[in-house]
C-alpha atoms as an extended CHARMM CRD file, in Angstrom:
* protein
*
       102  EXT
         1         1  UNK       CA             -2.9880000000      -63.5290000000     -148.9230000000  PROA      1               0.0000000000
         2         2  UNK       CA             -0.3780000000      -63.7760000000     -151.5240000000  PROA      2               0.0000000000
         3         3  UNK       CA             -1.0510000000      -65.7520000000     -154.6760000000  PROA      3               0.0000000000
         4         4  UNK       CA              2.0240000000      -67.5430000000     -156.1930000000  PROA      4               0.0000000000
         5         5  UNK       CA              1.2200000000      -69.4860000000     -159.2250000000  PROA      5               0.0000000000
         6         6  UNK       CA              4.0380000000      -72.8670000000     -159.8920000000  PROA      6               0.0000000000
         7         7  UNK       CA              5.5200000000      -72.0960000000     -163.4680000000  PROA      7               0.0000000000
         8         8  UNK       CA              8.2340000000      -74.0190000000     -164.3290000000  PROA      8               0.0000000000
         9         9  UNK       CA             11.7910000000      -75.7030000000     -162.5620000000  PROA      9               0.0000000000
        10        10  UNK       CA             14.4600000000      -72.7830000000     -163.6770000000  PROA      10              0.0000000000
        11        11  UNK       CA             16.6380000000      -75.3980000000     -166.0070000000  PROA      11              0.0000000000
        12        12  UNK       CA             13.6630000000      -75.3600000000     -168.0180000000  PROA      12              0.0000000000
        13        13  UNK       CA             13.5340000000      -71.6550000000     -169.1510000000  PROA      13              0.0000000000
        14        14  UNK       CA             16.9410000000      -70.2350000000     -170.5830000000  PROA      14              0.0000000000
        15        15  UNK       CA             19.5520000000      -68.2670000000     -169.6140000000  PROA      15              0.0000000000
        16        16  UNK       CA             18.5150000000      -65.0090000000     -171.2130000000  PROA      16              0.0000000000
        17        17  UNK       CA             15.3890000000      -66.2370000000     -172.3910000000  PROA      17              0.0000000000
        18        18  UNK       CA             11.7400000000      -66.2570000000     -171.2920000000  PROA      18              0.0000000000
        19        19  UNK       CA              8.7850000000      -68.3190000000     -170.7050000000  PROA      19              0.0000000000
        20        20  UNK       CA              5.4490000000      -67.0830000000     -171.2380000000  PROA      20              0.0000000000
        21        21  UNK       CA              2.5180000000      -67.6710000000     -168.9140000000  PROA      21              0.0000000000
        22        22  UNK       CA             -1.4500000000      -67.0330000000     -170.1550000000  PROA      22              0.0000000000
        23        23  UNK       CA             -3.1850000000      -65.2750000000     -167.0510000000  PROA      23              0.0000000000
        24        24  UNK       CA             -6.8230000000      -64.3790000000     -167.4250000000  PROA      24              0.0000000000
        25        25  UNK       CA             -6.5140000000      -61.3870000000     -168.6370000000  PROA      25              0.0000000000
        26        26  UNK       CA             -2.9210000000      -61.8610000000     -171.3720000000  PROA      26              0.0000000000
        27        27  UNK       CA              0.2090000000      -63.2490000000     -170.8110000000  PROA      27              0.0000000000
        28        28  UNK       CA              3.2680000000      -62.8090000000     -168.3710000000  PROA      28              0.0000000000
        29        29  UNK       CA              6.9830000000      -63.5360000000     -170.3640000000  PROA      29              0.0000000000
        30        30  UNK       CA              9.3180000000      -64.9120000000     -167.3630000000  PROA      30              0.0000000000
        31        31  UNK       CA             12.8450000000      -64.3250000000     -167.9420000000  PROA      31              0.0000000000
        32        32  UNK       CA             15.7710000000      -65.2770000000     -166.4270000000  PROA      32              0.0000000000
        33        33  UNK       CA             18.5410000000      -63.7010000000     -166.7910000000  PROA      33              0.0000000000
        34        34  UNK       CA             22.6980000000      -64.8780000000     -167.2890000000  PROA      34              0.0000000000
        35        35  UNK       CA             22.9870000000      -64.6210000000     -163.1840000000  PROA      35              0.0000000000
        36        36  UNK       CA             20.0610000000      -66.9920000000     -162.7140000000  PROA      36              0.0000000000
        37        37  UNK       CA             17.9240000000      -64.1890000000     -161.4870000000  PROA      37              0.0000000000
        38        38  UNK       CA             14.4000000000      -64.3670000000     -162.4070000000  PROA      38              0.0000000000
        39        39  UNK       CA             11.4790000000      -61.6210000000     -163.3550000000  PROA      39              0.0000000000
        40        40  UNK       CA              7.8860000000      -61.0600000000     -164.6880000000  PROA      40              0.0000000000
        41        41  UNK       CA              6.2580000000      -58.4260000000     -167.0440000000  PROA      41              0.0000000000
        42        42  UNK       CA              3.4510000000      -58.3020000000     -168.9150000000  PROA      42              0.0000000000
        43        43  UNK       CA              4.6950000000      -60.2330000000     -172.5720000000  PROA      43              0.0000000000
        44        44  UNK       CA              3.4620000000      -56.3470000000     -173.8580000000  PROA      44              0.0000000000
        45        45  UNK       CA              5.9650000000      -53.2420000000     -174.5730000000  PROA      45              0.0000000000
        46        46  UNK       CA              4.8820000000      -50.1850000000     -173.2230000000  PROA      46              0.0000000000
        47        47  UNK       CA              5.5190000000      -48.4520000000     -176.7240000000  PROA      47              0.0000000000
        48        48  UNK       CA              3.1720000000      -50.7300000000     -179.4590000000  PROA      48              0.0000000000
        49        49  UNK       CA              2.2400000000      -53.7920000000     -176.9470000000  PROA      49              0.0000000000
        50        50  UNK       CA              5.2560000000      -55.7530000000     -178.7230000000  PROA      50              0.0000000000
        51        51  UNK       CA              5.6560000000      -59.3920000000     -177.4060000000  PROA      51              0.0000000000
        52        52  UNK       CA              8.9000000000      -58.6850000000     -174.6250000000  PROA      52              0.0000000000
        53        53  UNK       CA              9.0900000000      -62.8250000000     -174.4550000000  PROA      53              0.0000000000
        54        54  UNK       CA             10.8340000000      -62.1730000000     -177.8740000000  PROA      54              0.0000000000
        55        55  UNK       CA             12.9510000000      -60.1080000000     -177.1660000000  PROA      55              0.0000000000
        56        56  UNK       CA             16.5090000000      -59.7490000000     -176.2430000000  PROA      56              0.0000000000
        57        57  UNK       CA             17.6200000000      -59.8870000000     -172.3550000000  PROA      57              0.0000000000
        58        58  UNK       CA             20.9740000000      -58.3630000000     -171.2220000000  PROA      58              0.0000000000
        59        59  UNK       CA             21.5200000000      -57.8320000000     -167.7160000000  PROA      59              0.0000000000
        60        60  UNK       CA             18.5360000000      -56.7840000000     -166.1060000000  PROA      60              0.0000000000
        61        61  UNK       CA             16.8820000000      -55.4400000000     -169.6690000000  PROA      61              0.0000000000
        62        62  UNK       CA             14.9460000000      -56.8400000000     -172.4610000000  PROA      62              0.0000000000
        63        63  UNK       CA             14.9730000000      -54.7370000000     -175.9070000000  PROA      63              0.0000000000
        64        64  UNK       CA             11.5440000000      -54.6950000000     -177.5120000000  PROA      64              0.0000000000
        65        65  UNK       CA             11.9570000000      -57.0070000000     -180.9930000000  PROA      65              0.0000000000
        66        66  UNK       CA              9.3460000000      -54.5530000000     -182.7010000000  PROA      66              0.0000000000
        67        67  UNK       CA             11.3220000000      -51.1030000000     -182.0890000000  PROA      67              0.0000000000
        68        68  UNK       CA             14.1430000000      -51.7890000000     -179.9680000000  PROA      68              0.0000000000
        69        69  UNK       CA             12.5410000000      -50.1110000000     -176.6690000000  PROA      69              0.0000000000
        70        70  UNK       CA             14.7660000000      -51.3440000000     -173.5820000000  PROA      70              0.0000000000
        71        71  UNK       CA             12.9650000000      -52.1380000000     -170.6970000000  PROA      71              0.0000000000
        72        72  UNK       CA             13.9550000000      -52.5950000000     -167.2940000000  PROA      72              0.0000000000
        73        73  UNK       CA             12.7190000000      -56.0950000000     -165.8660000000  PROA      73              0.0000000000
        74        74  UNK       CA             12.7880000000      -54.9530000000     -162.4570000000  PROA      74              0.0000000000
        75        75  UNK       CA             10.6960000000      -52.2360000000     -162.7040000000  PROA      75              0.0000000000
        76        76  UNK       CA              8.8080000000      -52.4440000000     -166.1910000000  PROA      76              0.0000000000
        77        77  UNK       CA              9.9770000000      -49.0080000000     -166.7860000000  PROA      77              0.0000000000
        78        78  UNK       CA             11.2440000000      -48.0910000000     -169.9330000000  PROA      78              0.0000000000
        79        79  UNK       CA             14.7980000000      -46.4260000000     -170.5070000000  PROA      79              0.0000000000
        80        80  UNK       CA             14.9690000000      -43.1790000000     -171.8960000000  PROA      80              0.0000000000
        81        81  UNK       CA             14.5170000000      -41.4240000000     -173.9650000000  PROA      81              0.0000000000
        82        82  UNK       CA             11.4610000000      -43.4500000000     -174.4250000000  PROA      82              0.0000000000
        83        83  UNK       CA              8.6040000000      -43.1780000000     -171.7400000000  PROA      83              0.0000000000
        84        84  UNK       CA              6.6470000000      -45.7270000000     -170.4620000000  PROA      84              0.0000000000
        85        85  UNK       CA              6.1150000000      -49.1450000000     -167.8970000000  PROA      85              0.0000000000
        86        86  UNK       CA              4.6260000000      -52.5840000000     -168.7770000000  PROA      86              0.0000000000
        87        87  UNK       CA              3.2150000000      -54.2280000000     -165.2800000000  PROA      87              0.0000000000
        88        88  UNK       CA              5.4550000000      -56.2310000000     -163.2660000000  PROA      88              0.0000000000
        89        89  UNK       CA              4.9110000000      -58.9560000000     -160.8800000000  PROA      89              0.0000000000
        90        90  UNK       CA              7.1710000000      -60.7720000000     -158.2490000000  PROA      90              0.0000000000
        91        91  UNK       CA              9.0620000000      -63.2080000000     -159.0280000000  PROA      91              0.0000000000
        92        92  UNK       CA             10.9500000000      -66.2680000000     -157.1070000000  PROA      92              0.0000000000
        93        93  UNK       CA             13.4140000000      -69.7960000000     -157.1290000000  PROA      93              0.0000000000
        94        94  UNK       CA             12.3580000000      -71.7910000000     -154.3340000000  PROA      94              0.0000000000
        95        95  UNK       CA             13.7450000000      -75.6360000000     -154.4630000000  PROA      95              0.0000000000
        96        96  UNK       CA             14.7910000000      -74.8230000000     -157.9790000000  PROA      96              0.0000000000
        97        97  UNK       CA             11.0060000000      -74.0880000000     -159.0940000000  PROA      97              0.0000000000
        98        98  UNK       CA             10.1130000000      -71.0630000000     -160.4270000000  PROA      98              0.0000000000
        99        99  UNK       CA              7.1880000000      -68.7400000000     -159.3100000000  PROA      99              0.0000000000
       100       100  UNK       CA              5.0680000000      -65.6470000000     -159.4670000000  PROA      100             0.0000000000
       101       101  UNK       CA              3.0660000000      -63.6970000000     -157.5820000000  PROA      101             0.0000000000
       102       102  UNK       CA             -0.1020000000      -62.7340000000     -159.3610000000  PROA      102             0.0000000000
């Protein structure tokens, strides 16, 4: 059975900006992005576990504020050339409320 955990109503977390959510075990950043769309990664870059929430989201990216890494928010990946992923987790607006899947 899926577990989706209530975060926040989506006027309340900015248009290319994130909200971060403490989970047992570290934190999830939340972004949505300039189409409204919304996604989850672990608030850690794959590269020197830099805080994502901080950095800057264009389409469906965020660039790493410590070293500029871009990372994809749909798949955690990182773009090349750099290597690496940061965990993801599902993400979804239902009745305007955001939530994820943990």
């Amino acid at each position: 059975m899926s577990d989706w955990k209530k975060i926040a109503p989506l006027e309340d977390i900015p248009r290319l900006g994130s909200r971060v959510v403490e989970i047992e075990d570290g934190s999830i950043a939340v972004f949505r992005t300039s189409d409204d769309q919304v996604f989850a990664v672990r608030d850690a870059c794959p590269h020197k576990n830099g805080p994502l929430s901080q950095g800057i989201v264009a389409g469906h990216t965020v660039t790493c504020p410590l070293h500029n890494w871009k990372i994809d928010l749909e798949s955690g990946e990182a773009l090349g050339p750099d290597e690496g992923c940061t965990n993801t987790y599902a993400a979804k607006v239902e009745e305007g409320m955001v939530y994820i899947q943990l």
